[in-house]
N, C-alpha and C positions, 0 to 999 in steps of 0.2 A: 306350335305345330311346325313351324320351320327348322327347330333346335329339332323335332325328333327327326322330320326328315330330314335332312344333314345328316343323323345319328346313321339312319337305314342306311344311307347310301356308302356310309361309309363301312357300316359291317360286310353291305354285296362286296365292296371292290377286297375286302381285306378276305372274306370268304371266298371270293371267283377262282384264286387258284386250286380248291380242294374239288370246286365242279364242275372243272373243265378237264374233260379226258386227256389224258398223256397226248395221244397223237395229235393233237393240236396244233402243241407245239414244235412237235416234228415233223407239223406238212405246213408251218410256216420255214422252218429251214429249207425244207425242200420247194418249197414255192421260192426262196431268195435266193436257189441253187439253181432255180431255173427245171427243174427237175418234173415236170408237170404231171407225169402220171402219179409218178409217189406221192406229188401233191395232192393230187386228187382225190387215190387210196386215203390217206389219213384225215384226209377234210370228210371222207364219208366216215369213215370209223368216228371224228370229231361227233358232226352231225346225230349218227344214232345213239351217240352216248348222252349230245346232252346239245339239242336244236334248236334252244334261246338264246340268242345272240346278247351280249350286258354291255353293257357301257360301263366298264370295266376291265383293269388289263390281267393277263395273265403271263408270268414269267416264260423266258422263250430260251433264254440263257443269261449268264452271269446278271446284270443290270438291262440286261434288254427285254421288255415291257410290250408285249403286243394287245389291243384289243381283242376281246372274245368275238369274232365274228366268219361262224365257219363257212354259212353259207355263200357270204362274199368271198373265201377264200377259194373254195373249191368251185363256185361259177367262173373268176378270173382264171384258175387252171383251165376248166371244160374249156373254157374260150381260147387258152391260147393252146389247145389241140383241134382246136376247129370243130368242135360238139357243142355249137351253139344252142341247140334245139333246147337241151337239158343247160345249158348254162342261163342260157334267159329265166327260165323257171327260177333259176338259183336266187339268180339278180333282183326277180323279184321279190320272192319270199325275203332276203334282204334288206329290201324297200320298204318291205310291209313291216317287217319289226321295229322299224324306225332308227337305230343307232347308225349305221354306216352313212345314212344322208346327211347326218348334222356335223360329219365330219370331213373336211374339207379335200382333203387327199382321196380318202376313200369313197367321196362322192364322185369324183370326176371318175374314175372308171366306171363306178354305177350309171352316170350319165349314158358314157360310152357304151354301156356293157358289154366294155371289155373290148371291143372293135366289134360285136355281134350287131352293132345297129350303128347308123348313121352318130357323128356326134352332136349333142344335142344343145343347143343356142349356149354358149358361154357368158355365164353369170353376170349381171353388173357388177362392177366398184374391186376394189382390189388391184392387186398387181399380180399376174401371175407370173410367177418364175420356175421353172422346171414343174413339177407335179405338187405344186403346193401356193393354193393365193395366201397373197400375207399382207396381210390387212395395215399396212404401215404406212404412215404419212411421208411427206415426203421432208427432205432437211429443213430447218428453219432457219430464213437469213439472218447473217449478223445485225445486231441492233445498231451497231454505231461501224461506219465506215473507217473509221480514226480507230477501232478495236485494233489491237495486236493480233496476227495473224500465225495460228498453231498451222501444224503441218493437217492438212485433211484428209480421212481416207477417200477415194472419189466414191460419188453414189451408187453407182455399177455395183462397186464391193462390198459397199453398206448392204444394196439389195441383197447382194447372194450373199452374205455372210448369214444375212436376217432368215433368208430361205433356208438355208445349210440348216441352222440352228429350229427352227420350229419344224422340220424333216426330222430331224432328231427328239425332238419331243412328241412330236409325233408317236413316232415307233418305239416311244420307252427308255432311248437312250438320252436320260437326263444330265449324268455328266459330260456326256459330251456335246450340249446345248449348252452346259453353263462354257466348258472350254473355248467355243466358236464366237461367243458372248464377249468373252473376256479378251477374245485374239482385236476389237476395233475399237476406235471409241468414236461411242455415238454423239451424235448433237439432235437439239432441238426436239422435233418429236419422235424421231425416230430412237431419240435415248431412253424415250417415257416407254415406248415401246419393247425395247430391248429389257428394261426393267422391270416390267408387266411380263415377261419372258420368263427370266432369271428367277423369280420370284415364284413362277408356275413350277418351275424344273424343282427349285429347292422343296417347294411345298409337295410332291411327288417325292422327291428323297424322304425329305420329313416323316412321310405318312409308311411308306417301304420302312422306315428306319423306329416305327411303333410311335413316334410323336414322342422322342423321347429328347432328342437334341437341342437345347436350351440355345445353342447359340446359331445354330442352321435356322431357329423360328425368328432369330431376332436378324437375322439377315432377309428373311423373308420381309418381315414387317420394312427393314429399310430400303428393300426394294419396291415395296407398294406405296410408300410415303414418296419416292421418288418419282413416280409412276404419277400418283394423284397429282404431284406438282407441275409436274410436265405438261401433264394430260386432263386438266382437271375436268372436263365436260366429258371425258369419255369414259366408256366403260366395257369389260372384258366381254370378248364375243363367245358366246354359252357353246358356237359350232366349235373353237376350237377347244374349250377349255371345261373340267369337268365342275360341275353343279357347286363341289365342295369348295373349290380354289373359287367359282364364279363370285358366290355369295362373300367368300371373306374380302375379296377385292373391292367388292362392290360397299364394304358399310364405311 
């Protein structure tokens, strides 16, 4: 039963770009143009063409990767036009399909919706940094005082570089979550972290790439061996990560 679901979930996400209307993706440009009406026009046109939001992404341009979720897109336009009345509606319906809450970024303006309501009690645990908590521990001290001392990056950068980098996986852009990845080098658990990262981004090229790259899986796999060693009591959080990456991480 697990092997088939895993099998489904991977046909949706590999199917979602043939049943998600063009404009979609067009009134996600215009939404990161700032462009709020066009946004809006094409979040509706989204909307009547196809009003199940998937936890699943759909191409936006070259390697940029957005979630199917049009209702959130075109309530966050109505909202920043000040048409709360109908954005709330939006926010809800939203809500009620359920994808947009389990993901971290796009929950906090659901919270918000959008400025249209007071904001609403901020989550325990985490760290948030700009529009994205991120779930990472903090540095691990050196074990021996008498250790040799590398040069460190300070934790300030650690934090934003980790923020930078899941903002970018986030919204699809998986090469450049491995590049921000690759610009620090981590310690302790924030490196078990970074590698439980790395290994999501690659698994997301992998599956874009038909699961055919022999040696992008075997970088996957040495990034989740490095992950379990680091981090062996922990396990990936389902809000940010999707079902398929969840499960492989997790055996």
């Amino acid at each position: 039963m697990k092997n088939t679901t895993l099998l489904v979930l991977l046909l949706v996400s590999a199917t979602l770009d043939a049943q998600a209307p063009p404009s979609f993706a067009k009134g996600v440009l215009a939404f990161e143009k700032k462009e709020w009406a066009a946004a809006e026009k094409l979040m509706r046109e989204a909307v009547a063409g196809n009003p199940n939001e998937v936890d699943g992404t759909v191409r936006v341009e070259g390697q940029w990767f957005e979630t199917y979720v049009p209702h959130y897109f075109l309530a966050r336009a109505l909202a920043k036009q000040g048409k709360c009345a109908e954005a709330l509606k939006h926010f809800e319906e939203s809500e009620r399909q359920g994808v947009t809450p389990a993901i971290p970024d796009f929950a906090r303006h659901l919270n918000t919706r959008g400025g249209c309501k007071p904001a609403a009690t901020k989550p325990k645990g985490g760290k948030v940094l700009g529009e994205v908590v991120v779930p990472f521990g903090e540095e691990a001290p050196p074990t021996s005082s008498s250790a040799p001392k590398d040069p460190v990056t300070p934790k300030v950068d650690i934090r934003q570089r980790l923020s930078s980098a899941v903002k970018s996986y986030m919204h699809g852009r998986y090469d450049e979550s491995l590049r921000v990845l690759a610009s620090v080098q981590f310690e302790g658990a924030a490196a078990g972290e970074a590698a439980l990262l790395r290994a999501a981004s690659r698994h997301a090229l992998y599956r874009i790439g038909g699961e055919k790259d022999a040696k992008l899986r075997a970088l996957i796999d040495s990034d989740l061996r490095e992950y379990h060693q680091r981090r062996p009591s922990a396990r990936p959080d389902p809000r940010l990560f999707p079902p398929a990456f969840v499960a492989m991480a997790s055996n």
